[in-house]
VOPAGU-2260 file (C-alpha; in pm, 1 decimal, decimal comma):
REM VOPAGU-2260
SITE   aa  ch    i         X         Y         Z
SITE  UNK   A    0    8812,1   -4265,6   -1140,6
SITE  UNK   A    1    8709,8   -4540,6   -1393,5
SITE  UNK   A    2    8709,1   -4861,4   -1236,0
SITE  UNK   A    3    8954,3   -5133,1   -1160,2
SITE  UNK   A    4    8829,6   -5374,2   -1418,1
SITE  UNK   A    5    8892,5   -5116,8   -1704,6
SITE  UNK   A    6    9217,2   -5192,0   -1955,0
SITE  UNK   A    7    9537,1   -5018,1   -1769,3
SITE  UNK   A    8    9627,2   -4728,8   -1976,9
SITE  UNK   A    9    9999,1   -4790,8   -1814,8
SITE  UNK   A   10   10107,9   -5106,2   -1733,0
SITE  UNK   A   11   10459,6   -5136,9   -1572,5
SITE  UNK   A   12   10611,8   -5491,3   -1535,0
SITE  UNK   A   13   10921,7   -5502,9   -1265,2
SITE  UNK   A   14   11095,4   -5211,3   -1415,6
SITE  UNK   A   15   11447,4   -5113,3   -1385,5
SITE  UNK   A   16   11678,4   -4819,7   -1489,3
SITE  UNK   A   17   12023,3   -4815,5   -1418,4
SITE  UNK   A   18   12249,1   -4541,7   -1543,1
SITE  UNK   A   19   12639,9   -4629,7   -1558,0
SITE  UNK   A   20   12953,7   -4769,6   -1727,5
SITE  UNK   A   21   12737,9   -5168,7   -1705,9
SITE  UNK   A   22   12384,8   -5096,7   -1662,4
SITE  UNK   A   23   12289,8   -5497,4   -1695,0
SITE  UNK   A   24   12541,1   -5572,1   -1467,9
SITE  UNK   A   25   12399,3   -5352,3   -1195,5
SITE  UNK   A   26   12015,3   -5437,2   -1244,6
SITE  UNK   A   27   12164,6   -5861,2   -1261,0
SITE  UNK   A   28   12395,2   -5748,3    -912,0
SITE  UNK   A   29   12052,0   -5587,4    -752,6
SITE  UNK   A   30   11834,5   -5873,5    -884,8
SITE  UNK   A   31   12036,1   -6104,4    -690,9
SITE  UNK   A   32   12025,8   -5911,0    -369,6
SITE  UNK   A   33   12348,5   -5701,1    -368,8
SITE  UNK   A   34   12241,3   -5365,0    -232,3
SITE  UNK   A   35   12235,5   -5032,1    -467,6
SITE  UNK   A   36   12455,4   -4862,8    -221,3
SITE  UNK   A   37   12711,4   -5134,7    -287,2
SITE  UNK   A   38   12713,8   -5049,8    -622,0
SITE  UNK   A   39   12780,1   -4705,6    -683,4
SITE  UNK   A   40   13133,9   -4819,5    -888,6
SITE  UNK   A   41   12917,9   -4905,8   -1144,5
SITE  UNK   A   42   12625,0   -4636,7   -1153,4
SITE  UNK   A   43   12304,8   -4599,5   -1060,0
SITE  UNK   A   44   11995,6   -4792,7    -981,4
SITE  UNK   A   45   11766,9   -4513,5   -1028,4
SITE  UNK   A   46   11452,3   -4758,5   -1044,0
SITE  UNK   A   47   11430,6   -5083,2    -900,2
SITE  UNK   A   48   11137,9   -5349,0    -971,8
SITE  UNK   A   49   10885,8   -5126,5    -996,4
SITE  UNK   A   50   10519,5   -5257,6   -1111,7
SITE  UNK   A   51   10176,1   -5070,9   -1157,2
SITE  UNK   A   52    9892,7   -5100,9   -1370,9
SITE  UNK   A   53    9726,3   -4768,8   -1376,6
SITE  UNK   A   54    9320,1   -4785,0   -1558,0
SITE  UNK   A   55    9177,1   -4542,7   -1771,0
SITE  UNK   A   56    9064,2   -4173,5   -1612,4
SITE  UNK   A   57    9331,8   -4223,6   -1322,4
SITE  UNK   A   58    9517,4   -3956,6   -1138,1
SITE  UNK   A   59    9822,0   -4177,7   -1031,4
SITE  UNK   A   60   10022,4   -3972,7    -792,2
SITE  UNK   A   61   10423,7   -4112,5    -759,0
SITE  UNK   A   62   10592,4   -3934,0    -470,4
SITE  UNK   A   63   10879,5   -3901,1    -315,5
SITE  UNK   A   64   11240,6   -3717,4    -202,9
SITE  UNK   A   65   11478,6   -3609,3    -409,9
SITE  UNK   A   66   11687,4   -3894,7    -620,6
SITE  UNK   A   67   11450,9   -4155,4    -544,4
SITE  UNK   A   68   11408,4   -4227,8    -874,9
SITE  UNK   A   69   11029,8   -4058,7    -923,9
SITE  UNK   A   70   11143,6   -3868,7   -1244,8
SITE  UNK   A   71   11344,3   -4148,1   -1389,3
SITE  UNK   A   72   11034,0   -4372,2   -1363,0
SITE  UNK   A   73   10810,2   -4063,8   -1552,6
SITE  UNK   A   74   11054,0   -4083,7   -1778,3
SITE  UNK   A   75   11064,1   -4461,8   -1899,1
SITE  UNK   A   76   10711,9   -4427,7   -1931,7
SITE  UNK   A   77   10740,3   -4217,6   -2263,9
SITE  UNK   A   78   11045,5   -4410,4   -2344,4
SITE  UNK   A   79   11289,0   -4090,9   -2306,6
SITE  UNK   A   80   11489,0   -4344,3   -2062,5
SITE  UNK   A   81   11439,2   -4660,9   -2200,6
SITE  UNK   A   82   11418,5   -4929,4   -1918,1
SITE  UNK   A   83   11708,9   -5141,2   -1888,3
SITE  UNK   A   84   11482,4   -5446,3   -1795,9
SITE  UNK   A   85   11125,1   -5490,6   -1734,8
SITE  UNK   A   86   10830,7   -5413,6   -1975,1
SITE  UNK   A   87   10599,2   -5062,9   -1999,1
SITE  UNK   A   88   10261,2   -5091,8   -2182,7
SITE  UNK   A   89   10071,2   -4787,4   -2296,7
SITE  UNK   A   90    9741,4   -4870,5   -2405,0
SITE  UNK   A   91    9823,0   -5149,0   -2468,4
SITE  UNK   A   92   10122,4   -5154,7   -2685,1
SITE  UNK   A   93   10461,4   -5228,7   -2528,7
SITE  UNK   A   94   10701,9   -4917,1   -2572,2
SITE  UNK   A   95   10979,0   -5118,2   -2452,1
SITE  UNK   A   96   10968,2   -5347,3   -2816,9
SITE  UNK   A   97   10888,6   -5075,7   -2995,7
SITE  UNK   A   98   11104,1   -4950,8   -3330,8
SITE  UNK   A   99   11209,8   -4566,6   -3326,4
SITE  UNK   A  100   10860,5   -4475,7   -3579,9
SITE  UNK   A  101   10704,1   -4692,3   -3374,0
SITE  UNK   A  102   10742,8   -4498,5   -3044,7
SITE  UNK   A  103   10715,3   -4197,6   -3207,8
SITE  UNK   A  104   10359,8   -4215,6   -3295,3
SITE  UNK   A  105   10261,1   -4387,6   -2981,4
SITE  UNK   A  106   10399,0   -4064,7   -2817,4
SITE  UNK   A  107   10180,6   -3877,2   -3081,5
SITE  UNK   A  108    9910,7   -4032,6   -2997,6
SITE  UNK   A  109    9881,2   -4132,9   -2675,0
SITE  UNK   A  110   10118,5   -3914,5   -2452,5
SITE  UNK   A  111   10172,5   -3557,5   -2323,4
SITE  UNK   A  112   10417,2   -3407,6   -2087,0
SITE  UNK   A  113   10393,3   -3168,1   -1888,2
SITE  UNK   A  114   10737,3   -2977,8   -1762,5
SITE  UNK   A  115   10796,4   -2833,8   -1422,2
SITE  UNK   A  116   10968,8   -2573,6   -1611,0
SITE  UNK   A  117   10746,5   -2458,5   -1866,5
SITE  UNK   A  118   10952,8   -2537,1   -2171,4
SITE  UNK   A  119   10773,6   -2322,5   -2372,1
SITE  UNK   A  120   10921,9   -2172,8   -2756,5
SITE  UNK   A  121   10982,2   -1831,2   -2686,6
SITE  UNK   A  122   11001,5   -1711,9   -3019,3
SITE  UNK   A  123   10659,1   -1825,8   -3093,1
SITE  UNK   A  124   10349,5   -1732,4   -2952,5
SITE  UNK   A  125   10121,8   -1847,1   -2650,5
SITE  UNK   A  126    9837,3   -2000,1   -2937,1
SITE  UNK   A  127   10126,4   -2144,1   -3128,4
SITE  UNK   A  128   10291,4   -2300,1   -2825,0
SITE  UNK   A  129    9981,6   -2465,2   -2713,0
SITE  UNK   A  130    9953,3   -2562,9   -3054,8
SITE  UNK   A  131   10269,6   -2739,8   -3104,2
SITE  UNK   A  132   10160,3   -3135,5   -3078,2
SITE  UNK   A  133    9934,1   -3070,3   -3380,2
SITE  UNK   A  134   10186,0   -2919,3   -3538,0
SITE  UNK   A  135   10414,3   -3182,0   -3530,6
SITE  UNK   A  136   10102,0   -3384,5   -3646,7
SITE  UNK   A  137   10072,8   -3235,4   -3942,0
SITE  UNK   A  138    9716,2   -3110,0   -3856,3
SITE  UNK   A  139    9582,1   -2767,6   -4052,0
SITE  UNK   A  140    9661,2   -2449,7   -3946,4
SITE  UNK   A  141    9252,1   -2440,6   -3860,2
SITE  UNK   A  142    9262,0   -2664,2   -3678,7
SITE  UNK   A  143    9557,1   -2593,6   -3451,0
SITE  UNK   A  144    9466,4   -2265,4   -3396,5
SITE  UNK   A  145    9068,6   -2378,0   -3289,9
SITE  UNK   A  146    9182,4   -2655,4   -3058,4
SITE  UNK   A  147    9484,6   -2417,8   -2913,9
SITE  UNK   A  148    9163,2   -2163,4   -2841,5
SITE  UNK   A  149    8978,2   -2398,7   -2661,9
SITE  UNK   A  150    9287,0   -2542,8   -2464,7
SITE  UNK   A  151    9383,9   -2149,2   -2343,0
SITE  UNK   A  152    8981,4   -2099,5   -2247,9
SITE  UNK   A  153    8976,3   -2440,8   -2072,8
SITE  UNK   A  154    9274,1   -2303,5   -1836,3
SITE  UNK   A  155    9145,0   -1930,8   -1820,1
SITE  UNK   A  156    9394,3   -1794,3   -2050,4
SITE  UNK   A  157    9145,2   -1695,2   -2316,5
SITE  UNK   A  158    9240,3   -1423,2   -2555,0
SITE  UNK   A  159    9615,7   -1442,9   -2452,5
SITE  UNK   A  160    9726,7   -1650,6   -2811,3
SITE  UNK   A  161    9867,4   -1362,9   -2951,2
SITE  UNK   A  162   10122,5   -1303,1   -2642,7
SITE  UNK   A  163   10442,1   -1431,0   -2643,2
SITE  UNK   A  164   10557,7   -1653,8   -2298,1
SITE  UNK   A  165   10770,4   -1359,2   -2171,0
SITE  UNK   A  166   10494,8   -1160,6   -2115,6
SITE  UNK   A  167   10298,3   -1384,9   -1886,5
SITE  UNK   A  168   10364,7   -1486,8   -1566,4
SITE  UNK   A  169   10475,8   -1796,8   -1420,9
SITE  UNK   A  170   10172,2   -1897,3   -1306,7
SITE  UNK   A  171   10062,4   -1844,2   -1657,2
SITE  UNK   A  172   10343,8   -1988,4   -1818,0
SITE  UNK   A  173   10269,8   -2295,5   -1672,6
SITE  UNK   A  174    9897,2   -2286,5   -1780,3
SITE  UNK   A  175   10030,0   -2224,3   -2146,0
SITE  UNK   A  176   10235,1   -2564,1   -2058,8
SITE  UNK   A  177    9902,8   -2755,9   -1917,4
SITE  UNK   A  178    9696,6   -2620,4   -2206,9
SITE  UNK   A  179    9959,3   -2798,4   -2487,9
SITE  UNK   A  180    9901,1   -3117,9   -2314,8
SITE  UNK   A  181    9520,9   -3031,7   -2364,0
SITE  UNK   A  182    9501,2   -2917,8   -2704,1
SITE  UNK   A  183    9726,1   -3286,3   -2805,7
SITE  UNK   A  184    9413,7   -3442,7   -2664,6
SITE  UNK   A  185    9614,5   -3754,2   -2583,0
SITE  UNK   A  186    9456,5   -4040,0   -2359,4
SITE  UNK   A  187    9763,8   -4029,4   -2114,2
SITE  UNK   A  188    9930,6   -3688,6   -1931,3
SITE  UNK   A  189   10275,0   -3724,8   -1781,3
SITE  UNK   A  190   10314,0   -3433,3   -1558,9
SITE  UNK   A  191   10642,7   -3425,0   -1372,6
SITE  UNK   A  192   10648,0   -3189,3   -1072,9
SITE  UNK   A  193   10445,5   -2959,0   -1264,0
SITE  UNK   A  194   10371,9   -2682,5   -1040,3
SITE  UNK   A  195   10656,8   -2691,3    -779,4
SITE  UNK   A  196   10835,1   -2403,7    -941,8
SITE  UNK   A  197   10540,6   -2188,3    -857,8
SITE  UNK   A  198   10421,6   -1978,1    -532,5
SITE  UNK   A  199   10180,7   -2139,8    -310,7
SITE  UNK   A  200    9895,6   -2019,2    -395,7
SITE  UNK   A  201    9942,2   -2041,5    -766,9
SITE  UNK   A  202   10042,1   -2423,0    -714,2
SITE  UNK   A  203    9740,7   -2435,3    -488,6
SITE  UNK   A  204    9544,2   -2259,0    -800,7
SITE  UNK   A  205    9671,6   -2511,6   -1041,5
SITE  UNK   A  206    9576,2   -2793,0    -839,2
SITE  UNK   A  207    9202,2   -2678,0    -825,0
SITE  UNK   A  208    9218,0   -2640,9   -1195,1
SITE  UNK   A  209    9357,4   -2986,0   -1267,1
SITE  UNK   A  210    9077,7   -3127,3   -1071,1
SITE  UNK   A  211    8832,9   -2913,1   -1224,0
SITE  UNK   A  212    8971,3   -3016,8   -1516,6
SITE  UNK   A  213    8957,7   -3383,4   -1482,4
SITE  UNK   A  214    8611,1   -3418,9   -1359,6
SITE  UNK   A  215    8538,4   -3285,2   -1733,7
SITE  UNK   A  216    8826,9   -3427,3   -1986,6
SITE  UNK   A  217    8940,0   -3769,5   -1747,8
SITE  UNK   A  218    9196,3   -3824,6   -1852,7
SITE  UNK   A  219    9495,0   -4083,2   -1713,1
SITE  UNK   A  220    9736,3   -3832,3   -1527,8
SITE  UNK   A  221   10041,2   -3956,7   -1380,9
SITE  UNK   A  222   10153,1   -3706,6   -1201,5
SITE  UNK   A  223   10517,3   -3648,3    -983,5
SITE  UNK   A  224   10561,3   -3485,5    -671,3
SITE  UNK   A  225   10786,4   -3413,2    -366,8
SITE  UNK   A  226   10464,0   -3297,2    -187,2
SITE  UNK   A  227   10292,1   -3503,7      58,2
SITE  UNK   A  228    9969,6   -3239,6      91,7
SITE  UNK   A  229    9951,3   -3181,8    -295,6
SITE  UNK   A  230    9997,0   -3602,0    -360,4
SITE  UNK   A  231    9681,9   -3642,2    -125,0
SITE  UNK   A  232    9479,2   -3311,6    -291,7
SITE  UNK   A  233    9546,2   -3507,7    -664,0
SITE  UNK   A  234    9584,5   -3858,1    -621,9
SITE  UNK   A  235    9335,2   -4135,4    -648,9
SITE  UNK   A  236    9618,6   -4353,5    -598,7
SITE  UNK   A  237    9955,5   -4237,5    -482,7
SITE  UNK   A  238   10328,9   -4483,1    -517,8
SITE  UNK   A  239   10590,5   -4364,8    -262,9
SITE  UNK   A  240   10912,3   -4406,4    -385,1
SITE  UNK   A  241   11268,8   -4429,7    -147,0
SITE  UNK   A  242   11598,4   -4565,0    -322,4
SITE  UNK   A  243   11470,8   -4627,9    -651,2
SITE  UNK   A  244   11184,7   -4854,4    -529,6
SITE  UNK   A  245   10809,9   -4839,5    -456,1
SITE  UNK   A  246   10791,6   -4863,2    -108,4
SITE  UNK   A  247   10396,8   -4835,1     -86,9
SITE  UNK   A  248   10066,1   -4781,3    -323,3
SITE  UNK   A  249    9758,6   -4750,7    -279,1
SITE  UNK   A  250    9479,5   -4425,1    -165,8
SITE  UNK   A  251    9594,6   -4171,5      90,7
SITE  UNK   A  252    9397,0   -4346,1     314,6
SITE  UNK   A  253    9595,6   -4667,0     292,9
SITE  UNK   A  254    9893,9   -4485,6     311,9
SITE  UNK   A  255    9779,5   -4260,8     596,6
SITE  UNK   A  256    9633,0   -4511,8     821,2
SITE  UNK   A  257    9816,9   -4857,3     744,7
SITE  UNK   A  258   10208,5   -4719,3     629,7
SITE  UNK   A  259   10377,9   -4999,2     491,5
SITE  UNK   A  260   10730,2   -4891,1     678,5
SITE  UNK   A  261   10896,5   -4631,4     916,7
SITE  UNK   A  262   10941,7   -4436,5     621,6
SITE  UNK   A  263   10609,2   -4413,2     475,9
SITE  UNK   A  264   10473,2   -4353,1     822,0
SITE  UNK   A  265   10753,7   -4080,7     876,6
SITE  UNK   A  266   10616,8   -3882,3     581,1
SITE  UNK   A  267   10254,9   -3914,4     693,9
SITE  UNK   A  268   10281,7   -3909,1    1089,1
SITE  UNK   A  269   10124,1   -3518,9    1038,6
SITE  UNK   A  270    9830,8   -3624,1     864,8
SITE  UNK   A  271    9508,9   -3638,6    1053,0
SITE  UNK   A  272    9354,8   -3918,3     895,9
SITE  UNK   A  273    9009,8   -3828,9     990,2
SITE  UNK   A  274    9088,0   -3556,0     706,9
SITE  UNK   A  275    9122,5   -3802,6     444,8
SITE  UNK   A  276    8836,4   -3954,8     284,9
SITE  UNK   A  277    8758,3   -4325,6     329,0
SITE  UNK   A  278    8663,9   -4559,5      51,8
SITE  UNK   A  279    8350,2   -4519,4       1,2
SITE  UNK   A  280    8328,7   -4141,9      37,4
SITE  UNK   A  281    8337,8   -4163,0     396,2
SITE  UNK   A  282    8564,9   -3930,9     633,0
């Protein structure tokens, strides 16, 4: 992890999304106090205040149960959901002002996603899948197919380019997915419950290549999860989330031994903290 002094690569300033018929009504109603169960009329608060600054090399774990608003928030952070108040920063340059071209090439540049659903091209290849970012970039057809080799070998899938998605299987799939985000060789993967459509052991197989992975490339990860046990595996930091709000950051440790609520400490009362490493280093 690079330290704390470091630029953020993501900055998030009191973020809110609200889906409905008034959007700015609801995040003005919840800014003033009025509950977001009180508001359902209207829409949704799907994110409420939320606020992070996330440095360079990072795995930033955001966590939580279903519809509390952990995909939304992935989701403003590449601008497919634009906030509907608040500010996102992504090295630097606020997505949030930015035109249409503008967001575009930041996206180019500086972003990859990675689906929990593959969302791979079938009709094209596993090279030319992996390949697709520098495609869209315009970059050589040498080029895309060297980098899209070295992505596949960096996630074990060497000499499978010429196969097409159907015949791999999910477990591979999903490396084909990891390895586009490689081969863009952004600064920045968004990776949005990325292996909880696999087996156990697979997901458990993915994890040890992320980290594997990351001790090499470093990159800033955000990365979303329903998964106490994989959040803790991954996370240099983790964000719970309940109701559209971040409830708690901080390491596992902080969450493990000093939960901010009932409901953090709910979700971690089976963790044996001696199994989670101190600051430091220490157990």
């Amino acid at each position: 992890m690079t330290s704390s002094t470091a630029e953020p690569a993501v900055s998030v300033r009191n973020v809110y999304k609200a889906f409905g018929k008034r959007p700015q009504e609801i995040v003005r109603r919840v800014k003033e106090g009025t509950d977001r169960s009180d508001l359902k009329s209207l829409g949704t608060a799907a994110v409420i205040d939320a606020s992070f600054d996330i440095p360079p090399g990072e795995i930033f774990v955001v966590m939580g149960l279903s519809g509390s608003g952990k995909s939304t928030l992935i989701r403003t952070l590449n601008g497919l959901q634009p906030p509907t108040d608040g500010v996102v920063e992504i090295m630097g340059q606020d997505i949030t002002a930015a035109s249409p071209a503008e967001l575009r090439a930041i996206r180019r540049e500086h972003l990859a996603m990675v689906f929990q659903h593959f969302a791979l091209l079938p009709h094209r290849t596993v090279a030319q899948n992996a390949a697709y970012a520098l495609e869209v970039r315009g970059e050589s057809k040498e080029a895309q197919r060297q980098r899209a080799e070295e992505a596949l070998a960096m996630v074990g899938l060497d000499g499978w380019g010429d196969h097409r998605p159907d015949e791999l299987s999910g477990g591979m799939r999903q490396r084909v997915g990891l390895a586009r985000a490689l081969a863009a060789d952004t600064d920045i993967m968004l990776m949005d419950e990325a292996f909880s459509a696999l087996d156990p052991l697979i997901r458990r197989d993915m994890q040890t290549q992320l980290l594997e992975l990351q001790k090499d490339l470093g990159k800033t990860i955000i990365f979303i999860t329903h998964d106490l046990n994989e959040a803790i595996r991954l996370g240099d930091r983790i964000a719970m989330m309940k109701d559209g709000r971040i409830v708690q950051q901080g390491t596992a440790y902080d969450l493990v031994t000093q939960p901010a609520d009932d409901y953090v400490a709910r979700f971690v009362e089976e963790i044996d903290p001696a199994s989670i490493p101190a600051p430091g280093g220490a157990a």
